[in-house]
TORPA-4810 file (N, C-alpha, C, O; in nm, 3 decimals):
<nodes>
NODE_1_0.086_-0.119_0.000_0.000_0.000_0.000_0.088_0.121_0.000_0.197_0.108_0.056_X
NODE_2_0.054_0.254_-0.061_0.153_0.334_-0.112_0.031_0.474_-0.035_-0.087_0.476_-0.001_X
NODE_3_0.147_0.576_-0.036_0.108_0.710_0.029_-0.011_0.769_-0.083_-0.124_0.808_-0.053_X
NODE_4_0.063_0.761_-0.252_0.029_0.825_-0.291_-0.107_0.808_-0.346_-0.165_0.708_-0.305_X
NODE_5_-0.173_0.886_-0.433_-0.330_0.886_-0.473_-0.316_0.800_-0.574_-0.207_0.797_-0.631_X
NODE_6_-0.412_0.721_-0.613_-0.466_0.613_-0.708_-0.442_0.667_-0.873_-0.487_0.604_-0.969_X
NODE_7_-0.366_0.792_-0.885_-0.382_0.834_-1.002_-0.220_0.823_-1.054_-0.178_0.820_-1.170_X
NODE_8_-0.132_0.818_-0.901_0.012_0.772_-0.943_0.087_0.908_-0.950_0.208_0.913_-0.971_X
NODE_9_0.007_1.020_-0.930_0.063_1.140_-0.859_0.114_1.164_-0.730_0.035_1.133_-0.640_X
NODE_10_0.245_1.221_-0.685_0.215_1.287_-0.571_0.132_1.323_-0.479_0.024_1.348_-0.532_X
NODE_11_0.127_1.341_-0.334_0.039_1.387_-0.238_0.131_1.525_-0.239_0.252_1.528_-0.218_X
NODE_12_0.053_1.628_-0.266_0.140_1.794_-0.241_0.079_1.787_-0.115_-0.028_1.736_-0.082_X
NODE_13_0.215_1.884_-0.015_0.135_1.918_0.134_0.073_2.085_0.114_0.100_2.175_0.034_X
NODE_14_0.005_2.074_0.198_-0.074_2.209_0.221_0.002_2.320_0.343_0.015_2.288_0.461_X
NODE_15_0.047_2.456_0.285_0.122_2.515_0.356_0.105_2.564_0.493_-0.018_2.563_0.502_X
NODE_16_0.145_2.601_0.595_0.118_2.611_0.715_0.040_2.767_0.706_0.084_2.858_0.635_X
NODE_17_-0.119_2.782_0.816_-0.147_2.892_0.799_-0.048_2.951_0.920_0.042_2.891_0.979_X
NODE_18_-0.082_3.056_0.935_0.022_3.201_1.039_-0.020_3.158_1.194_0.053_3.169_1.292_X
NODE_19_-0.166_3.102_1.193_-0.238_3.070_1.343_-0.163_2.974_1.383_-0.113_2.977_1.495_X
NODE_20_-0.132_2.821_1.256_-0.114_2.711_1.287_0.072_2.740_1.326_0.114_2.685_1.428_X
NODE_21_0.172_2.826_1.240_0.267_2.847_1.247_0.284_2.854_1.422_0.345_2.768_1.486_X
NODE_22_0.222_2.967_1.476_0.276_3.015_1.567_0.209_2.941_1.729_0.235_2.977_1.843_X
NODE_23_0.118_2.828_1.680_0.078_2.782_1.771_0.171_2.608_1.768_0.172_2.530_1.863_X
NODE_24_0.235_2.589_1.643_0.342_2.501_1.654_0.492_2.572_1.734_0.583_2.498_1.772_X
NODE_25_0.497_2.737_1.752_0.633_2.787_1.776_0.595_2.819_1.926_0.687_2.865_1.994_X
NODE_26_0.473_2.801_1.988_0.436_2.794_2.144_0.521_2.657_2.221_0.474_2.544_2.211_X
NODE_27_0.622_2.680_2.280_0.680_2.546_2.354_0.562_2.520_2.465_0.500_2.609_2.525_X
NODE_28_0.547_2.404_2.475_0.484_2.285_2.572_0.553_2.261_2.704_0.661_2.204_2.716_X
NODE_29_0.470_2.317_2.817_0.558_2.355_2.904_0.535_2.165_2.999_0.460_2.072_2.967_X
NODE_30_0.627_2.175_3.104_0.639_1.974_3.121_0.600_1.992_3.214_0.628_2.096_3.273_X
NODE_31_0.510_1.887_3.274_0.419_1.843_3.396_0.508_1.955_3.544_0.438_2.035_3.604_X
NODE_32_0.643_1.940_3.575_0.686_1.990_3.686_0.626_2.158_3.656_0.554_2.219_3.735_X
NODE_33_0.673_2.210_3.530_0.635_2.376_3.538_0.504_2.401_3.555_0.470_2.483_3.640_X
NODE_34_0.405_2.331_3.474_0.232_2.346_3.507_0.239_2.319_3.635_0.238_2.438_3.664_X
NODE_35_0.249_2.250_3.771_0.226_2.262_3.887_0.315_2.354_3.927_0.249_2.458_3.937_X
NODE_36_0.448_2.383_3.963_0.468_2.464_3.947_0.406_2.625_3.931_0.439_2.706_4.017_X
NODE_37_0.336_2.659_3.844_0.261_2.766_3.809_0.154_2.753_3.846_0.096_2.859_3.824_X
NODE_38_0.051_2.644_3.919_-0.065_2.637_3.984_-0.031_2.684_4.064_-0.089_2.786_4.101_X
NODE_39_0.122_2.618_4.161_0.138_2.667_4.246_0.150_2.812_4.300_0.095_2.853_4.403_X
NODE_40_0.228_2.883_4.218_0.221_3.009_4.222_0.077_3.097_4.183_0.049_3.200_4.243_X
NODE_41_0.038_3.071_4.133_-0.125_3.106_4.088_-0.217_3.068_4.249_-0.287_3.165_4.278_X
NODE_42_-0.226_2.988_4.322_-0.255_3.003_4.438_-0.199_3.075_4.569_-0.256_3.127_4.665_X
NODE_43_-0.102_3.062_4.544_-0.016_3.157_4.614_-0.123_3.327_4.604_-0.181_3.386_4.694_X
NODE_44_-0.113_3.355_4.478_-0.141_3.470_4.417_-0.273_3.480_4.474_-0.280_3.549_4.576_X
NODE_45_-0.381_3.426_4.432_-0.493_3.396_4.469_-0.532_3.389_4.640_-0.646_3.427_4.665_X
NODE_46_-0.471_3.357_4.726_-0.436_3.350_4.826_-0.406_3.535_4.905_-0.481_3.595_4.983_X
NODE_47_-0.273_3.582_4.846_-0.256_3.668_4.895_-0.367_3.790_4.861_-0.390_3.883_4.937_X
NODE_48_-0.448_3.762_4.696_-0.584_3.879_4.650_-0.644_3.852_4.785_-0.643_3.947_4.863_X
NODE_49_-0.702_3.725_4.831_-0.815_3.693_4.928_-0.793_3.772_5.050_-0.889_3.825_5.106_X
NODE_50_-0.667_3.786_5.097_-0.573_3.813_5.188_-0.647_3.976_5.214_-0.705_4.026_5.311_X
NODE_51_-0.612_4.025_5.081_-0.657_4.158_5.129_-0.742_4.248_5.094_-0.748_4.369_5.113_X
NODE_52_-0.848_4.122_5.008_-0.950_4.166_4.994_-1.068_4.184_5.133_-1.163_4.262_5.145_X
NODE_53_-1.013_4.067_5.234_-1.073_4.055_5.378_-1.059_4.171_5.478_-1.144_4.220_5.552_X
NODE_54_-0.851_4.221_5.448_-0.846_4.350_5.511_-0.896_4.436_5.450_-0.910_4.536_5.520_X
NODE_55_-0.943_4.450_5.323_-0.982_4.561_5.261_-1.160_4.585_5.307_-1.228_4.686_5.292_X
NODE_56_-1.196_4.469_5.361_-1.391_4.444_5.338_-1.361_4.517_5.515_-1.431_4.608_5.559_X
NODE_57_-1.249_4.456_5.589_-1.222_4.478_5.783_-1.201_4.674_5.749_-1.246_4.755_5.830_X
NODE_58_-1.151_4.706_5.659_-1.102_4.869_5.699_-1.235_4.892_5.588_-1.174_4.988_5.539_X
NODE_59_-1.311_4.891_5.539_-1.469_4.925_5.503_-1.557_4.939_5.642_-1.624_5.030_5.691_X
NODE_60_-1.519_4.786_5.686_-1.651_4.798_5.807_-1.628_4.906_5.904_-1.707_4.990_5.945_X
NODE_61_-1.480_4.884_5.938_-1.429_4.993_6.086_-1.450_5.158_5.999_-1.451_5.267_6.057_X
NODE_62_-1.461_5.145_5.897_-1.473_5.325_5.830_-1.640_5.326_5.854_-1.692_5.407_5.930_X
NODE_63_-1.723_5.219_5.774_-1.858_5.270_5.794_-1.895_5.262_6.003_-1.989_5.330_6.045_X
NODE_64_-1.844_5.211_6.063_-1.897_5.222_6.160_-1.835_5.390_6.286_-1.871_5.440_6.392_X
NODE_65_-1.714_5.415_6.166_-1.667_5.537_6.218_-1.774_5.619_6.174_-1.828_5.683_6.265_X
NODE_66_-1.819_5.634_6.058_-1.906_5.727_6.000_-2.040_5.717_6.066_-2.110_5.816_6.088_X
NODE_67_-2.070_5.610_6.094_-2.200_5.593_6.181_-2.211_5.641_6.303_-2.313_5.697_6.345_X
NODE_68_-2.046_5.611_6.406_-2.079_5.673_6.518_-2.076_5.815_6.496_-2.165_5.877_6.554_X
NODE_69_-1.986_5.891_6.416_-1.981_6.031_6.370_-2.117_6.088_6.344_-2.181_6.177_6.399_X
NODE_70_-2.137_6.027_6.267_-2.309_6.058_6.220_-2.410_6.083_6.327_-2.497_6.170_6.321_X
NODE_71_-2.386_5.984_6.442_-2.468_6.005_6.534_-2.449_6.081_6.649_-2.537_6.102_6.733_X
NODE_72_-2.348_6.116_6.653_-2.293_6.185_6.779_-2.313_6.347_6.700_-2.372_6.432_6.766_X
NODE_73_-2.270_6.377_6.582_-2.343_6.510_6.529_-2.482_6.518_6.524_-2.537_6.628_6.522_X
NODE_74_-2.554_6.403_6.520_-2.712_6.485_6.520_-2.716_6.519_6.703_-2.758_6.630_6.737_X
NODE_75_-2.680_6.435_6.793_-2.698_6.461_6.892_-2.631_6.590_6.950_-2.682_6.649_7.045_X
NODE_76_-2.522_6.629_6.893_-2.470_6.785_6.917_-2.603_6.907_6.879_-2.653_7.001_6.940_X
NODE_77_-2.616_6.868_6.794_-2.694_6.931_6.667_-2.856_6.981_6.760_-2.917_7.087_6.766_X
NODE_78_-2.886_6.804_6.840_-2.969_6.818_6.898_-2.940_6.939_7.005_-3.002_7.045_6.996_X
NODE_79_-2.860_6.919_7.090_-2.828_6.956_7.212_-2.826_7.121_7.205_-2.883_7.196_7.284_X
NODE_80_-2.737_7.163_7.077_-2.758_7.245_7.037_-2.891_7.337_6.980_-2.894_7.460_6.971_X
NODE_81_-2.954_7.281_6.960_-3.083_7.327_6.903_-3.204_7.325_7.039_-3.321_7.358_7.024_X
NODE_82_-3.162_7.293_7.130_-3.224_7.239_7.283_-3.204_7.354_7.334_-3.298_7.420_7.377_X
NODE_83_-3.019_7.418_7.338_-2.999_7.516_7.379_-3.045_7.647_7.328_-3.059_7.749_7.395_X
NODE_84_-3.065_7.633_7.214_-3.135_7.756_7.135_-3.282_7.791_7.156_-3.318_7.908_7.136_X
NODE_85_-3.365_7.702_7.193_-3.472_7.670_7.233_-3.488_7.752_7.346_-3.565_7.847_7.357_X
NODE_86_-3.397_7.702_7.443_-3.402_7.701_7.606_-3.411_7.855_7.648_-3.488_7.898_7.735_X
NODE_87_-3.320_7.935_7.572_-3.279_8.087_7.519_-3.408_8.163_7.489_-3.449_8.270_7.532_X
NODE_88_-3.443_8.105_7.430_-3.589_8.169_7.350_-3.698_8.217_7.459_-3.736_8.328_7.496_X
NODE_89_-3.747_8.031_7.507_-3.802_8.033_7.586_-3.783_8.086_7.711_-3.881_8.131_7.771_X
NODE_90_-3.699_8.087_7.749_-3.645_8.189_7.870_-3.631_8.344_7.923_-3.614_8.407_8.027_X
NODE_91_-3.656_8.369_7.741_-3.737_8.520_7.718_-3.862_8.517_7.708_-3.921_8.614_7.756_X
NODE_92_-3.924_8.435_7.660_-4.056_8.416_7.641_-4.114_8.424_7.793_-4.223_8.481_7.803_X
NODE_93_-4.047_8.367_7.930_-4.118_8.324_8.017_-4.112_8.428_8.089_-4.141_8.391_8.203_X
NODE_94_-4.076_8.617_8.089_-4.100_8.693_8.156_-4.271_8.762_8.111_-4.359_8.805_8.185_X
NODE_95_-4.264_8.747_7.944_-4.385_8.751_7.932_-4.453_8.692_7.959_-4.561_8.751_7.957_X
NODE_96_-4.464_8.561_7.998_-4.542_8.472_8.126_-4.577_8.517_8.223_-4.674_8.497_8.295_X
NODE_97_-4.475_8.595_8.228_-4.508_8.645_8.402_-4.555_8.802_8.390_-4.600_8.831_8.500_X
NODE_98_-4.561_8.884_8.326_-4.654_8.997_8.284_-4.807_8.962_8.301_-4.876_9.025_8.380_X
NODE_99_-4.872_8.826_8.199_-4.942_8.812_8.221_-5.013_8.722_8.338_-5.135_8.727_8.356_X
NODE_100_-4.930_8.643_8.410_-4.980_8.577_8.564_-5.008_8.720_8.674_-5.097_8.724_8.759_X
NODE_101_-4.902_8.835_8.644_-4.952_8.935_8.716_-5.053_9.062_8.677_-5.098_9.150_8.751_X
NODE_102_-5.071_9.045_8.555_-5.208_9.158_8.463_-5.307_9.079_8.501_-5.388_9.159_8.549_X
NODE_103_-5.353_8.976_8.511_-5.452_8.888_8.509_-5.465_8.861_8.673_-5.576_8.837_8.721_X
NODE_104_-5.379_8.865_8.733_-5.365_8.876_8.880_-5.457_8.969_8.999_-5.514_8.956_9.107_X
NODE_105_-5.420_9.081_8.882_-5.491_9.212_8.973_-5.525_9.283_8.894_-5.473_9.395_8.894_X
NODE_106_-5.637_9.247_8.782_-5.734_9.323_8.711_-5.826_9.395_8.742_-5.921_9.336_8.794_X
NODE_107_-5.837_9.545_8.727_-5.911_9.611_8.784_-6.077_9.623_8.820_-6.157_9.622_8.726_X
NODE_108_-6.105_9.631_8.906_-6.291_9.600_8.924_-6.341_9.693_8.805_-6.458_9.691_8.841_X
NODE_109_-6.343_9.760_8.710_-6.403_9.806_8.646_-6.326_9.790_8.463_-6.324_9.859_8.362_X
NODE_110_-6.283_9.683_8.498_-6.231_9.670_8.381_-6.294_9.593_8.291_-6.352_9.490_8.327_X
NODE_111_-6.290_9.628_8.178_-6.412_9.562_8.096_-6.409_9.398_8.025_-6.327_9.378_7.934_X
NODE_112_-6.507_9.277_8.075_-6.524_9.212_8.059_-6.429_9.124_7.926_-6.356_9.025_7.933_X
NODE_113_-6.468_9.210_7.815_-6.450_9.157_7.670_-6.294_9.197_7.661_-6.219_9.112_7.613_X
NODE_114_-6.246_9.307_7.700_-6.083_9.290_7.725_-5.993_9.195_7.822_-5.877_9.164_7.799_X
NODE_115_-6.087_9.145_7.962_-6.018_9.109_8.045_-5.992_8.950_7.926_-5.887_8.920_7.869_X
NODE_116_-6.123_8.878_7.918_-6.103_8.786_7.834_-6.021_8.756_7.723_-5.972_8.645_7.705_X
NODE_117_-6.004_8.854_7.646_-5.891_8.871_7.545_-5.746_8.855_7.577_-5.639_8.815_7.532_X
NODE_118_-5.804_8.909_7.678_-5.581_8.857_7.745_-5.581_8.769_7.810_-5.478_8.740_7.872_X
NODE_119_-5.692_8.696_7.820_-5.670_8.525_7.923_-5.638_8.466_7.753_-5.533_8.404_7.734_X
NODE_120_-5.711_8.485_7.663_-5.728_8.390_7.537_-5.592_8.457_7.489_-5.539_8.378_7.410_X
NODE_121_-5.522_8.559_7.505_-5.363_8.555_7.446_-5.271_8.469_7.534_-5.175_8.406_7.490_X
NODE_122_-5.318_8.473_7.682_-5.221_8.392_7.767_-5.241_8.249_7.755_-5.142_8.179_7.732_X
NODE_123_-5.324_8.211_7.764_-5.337_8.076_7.734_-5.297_8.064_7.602_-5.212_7.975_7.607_X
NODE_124_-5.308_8.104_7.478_-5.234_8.049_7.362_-5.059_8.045_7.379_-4.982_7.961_7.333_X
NODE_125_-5.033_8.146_7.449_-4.920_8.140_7.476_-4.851_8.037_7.531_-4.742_8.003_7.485_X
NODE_126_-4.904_7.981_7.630_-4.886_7.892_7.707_-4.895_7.747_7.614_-4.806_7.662_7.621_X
NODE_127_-4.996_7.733_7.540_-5.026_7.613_7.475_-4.889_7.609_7.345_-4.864_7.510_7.277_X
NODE_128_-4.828_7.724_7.340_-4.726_7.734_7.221_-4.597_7.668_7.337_-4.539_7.561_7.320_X
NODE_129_-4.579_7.748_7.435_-4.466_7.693_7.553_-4.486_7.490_7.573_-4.410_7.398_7.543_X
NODE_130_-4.623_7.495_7.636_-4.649_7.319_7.627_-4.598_7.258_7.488_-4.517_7.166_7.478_X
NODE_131_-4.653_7.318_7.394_-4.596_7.230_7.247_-4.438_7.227_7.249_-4.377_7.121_7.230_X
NODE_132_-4.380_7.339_7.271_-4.246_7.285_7.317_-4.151_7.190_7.412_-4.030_7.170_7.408_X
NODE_133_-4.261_7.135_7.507_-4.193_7.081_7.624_-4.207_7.134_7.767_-4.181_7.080_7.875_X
NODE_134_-4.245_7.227_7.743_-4.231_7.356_7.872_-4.309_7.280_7.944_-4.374_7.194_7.884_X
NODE_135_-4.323_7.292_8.089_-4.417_7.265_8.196_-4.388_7.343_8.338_-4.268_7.345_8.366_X
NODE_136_-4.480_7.410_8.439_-4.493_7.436_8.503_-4.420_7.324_8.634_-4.451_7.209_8.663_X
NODE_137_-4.308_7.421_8.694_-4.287_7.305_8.852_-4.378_7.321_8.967_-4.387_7.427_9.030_X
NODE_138_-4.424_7.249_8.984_-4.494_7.213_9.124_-4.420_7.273_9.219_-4.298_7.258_9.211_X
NODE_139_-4.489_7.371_9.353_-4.475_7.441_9.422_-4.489_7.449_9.545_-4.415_7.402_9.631_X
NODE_140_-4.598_7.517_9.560_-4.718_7.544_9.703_-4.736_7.383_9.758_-4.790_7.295_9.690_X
NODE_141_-4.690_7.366_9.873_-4.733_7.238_9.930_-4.660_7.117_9.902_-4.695_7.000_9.918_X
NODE_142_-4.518_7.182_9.842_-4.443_7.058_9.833_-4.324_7.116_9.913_-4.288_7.234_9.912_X
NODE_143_-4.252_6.983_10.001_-4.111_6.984_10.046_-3.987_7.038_9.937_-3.941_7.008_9.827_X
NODE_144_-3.968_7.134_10.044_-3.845_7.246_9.957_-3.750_7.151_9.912_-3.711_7.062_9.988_X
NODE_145_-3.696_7.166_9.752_-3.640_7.083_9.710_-3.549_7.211_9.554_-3.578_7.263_9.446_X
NODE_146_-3.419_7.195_9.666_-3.298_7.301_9.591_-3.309_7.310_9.449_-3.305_7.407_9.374_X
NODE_147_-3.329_7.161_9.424_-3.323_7.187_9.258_-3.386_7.228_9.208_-3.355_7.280_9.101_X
NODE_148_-3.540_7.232_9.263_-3.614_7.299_9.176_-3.703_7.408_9.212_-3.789_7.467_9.147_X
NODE_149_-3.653_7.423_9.362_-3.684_7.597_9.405_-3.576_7.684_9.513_-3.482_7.647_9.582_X
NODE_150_-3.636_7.806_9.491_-3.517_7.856_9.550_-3.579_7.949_9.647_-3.671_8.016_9.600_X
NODE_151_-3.549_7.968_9.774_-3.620_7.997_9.861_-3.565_8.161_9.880_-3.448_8.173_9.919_X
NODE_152_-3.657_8.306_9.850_-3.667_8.398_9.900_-3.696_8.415_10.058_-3.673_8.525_10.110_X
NODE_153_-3.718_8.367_10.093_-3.759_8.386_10.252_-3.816_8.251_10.332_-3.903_8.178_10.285_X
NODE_154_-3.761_8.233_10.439_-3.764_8.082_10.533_-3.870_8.183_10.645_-3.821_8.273_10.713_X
NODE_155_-4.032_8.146_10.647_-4.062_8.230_10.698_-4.111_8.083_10.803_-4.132_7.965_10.776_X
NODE_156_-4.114_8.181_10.961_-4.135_8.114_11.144_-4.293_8.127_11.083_-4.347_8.231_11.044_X
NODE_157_-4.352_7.981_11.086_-4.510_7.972_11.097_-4.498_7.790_11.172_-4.416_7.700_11.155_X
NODE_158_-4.686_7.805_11.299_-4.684_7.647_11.294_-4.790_7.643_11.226_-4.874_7.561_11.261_X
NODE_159_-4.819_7.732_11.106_-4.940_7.625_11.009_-4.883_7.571_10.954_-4.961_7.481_10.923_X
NODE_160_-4.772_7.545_10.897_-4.720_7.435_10.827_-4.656_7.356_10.879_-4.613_7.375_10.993_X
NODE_161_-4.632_7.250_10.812_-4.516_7.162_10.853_-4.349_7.266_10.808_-4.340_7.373_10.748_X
NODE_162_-4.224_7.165_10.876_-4.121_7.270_10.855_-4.063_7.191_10.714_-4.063_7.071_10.686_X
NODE_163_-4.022_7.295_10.648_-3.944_7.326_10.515_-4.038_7.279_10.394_-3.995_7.220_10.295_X
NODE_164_-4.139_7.305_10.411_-4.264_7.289_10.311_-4.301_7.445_10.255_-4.326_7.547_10.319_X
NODE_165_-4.295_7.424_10.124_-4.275_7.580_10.009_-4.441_7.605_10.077_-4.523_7.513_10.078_X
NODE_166_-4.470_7.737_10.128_-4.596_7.790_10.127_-4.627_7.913_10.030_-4.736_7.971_10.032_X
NODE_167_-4.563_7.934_9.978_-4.625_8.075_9.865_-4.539_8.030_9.768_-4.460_7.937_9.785_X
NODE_168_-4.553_8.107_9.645_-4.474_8.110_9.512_-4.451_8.272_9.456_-4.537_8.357_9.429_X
NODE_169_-4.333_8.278_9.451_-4.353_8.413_9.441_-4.344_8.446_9.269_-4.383_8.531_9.189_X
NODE_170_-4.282_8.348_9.271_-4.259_8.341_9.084_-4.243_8.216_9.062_-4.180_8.134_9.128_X
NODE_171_-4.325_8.201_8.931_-4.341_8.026_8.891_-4.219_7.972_8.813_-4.166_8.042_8.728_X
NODE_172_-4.175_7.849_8.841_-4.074_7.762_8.791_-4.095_7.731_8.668_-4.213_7.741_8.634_X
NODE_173_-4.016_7.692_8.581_-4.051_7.581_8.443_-3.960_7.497_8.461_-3.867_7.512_8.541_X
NODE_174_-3.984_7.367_8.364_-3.911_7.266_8.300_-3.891_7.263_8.143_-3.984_7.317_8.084_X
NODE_175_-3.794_7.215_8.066_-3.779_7.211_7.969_-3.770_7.037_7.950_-3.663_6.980_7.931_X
NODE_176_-3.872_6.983_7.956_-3.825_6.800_7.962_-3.823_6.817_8.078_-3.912_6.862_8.150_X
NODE_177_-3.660_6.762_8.119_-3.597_6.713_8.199_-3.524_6.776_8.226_-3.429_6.705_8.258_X
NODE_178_-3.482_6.952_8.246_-3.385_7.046_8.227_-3.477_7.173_8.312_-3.569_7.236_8.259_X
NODE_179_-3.425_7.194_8.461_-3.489_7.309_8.499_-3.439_7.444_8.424_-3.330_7.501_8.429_X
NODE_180_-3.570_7.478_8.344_-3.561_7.606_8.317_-3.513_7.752_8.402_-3.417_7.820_8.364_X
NODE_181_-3.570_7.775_8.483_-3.568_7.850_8.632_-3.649_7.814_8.746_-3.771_7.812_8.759_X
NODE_182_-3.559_7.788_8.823_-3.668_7.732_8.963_-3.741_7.860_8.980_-3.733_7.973_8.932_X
NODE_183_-3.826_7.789_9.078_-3.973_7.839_9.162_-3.889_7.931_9.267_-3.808_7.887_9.348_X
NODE_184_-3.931_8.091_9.247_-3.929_8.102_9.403_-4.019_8.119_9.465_-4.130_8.157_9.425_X
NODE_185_-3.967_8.081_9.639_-4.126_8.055_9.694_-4.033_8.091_9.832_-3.911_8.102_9.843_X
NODE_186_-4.141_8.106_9.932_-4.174_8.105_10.062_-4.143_7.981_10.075_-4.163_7.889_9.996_X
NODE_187_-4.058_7.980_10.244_-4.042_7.784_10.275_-4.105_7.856_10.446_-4.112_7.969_10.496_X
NODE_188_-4.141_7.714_10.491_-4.220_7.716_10.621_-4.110_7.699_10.688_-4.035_7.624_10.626_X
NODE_189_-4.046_7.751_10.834_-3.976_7.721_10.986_-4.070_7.699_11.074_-4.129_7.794_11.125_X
NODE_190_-4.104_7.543_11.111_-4.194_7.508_11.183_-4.116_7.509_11.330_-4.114_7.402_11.391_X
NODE_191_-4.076_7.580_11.366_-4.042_7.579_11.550_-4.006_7.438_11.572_-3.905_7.370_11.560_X
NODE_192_-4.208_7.409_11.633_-4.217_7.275_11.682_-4.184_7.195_11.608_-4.273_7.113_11.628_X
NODE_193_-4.103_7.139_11.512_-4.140_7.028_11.431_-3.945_7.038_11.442_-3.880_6.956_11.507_X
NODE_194_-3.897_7.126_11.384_-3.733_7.133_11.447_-3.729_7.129_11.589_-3.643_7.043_11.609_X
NODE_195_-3.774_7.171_11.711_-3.762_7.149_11.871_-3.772_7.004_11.864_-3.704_6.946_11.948_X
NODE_196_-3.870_6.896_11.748_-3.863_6.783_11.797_-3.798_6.674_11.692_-3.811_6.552_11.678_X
NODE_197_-3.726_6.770_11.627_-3.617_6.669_11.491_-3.465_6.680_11.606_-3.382_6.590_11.623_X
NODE_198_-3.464_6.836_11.679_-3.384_6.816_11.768_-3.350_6.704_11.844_-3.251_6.632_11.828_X
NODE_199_-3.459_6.691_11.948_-3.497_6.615_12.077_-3.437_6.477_11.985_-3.338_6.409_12.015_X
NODE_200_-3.539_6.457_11.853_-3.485_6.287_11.842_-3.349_6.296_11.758_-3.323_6.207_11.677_X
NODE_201_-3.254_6.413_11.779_-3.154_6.364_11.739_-3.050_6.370_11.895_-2.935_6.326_11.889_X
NODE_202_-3.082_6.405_11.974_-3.001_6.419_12.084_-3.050_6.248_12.140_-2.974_6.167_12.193_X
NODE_203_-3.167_6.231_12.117_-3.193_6.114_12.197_-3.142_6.012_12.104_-3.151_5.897_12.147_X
NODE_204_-3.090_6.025_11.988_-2.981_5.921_11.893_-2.851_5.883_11.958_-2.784_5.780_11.959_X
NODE_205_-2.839_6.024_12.022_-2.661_6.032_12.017_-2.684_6.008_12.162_-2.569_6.000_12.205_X
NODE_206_-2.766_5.992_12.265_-2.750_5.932_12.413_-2.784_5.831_12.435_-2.892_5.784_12.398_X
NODE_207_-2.666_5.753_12.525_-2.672_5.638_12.639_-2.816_5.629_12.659_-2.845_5.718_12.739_X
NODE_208_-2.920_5.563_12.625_-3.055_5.561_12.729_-3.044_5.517_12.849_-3.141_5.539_12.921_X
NODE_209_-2.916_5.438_12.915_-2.930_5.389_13.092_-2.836_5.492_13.116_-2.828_5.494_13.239_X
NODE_210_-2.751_5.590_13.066_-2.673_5.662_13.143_-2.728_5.813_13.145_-2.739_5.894_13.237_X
NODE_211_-2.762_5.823_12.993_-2.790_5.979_12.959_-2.639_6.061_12.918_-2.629_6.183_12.902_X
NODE_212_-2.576_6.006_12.910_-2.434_6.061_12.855_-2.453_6.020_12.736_-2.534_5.932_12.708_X
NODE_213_-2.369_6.090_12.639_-2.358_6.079_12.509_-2.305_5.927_12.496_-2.251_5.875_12.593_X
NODE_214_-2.322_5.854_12.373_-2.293_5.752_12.345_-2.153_5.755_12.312_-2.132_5.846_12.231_X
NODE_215_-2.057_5.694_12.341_-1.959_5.605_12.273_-1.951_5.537_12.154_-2.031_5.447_12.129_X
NODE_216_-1.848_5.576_12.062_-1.848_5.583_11.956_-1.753_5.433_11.920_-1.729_5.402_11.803_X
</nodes>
């Protein structure tokens, strides 16, 4: 059996195209270099992962910087805007007190349809102060309490009990949780009621079988 064609011609070869040329002039690299180059290719792969993890760790610690930032400025922002408030209202609350004393001692011949007109400005007023937060401190009939009144005069009475606010001489506010200006008020000096906070503190500090002071 022979190469050539049945006609007793030659087989001509067919010339190499440029693709086939240069994909015969690619050397064939040998089993050790392909692992080899996996190897390094994981390596590689390895170290991307590496810092793509530190890269995702310094994302999270930035968004959670920005978050606490974020939140600690609205709360300035707040605090600030609390204080601006507080300012306002703190002018606002002498005109409070214009009208607790116009309305106080309105004259017997003063006319009906005006007196009313300035209760219906004071009370709107007031309902604008409430929409803000504002509230009136409790006073008359409560145990004197520094923070939130301040005592003009410690007046000697036994109708009261002792250090119990009996008058108001000017009304307190709150802002929330933020004394606006305490209450001042009248506080009660009950005599009897100190003669006998005395007595039971002397009878603390004495021996009951000797009557000498106790031993410490």
């Amino acid at each position: 059996m022979t190469d050539n064609p049945t006609n007793g011609r030659p087989r001509s070869h067919r010339p190499l195209t440029r693709g086939e040329e240069r994909a015969q002039s690619i050397p064939t690299p040998s089993r050790s270099e392909l692992v080899e180059r996996i190897t390094e290719l994981e390596r590689d792969l390895e170290t991307v992962r590496q810092q793509a993890d530190e890269n995702t760790r310094s994302w999270q610690r930035t968004a959670a910087d920005f978050a606490n930032y974020r939140r600690r400025t609205e709360q300035e922002r707040g605090v600030v805007t609390q204080l601006s408030n507080a300012v306002l209202i703190s002018k606002m609350l002498s005109i409070v007190d214009d009208f607790d004393r116009a309305l106080a001692s309105v004259p017997e011949d003063a006319h009906e349809g005006w007196v009313e007109g300035i209760r219906l400005v004071e009370r709107k007023l007031r309902t604008v102060l409430e929409s803000e937060g504002v509230t009136p401190i409790e006073a008359v009939g409560q145990p004197f309490d520094p923070n939130l009144h301040e005592a003009v005069v410690h007046e000697e009475t036994r109708e009261y009990p002792d250090n119990v606010v009996i008058d108001e001489v000017q009304r307190g506010y709150r802002l929330g949780d933020r004394v606006l200006r305490p209450a001042l008020v009248r506080v009660a000096n009950n005599p009897d009621d100190m003669t006998s906070r005395g007595a039971s503190t002397n009878q603390d500090t004495t021996n009951p079988n000797t009557g000498n002071p106790k031993e410490n």
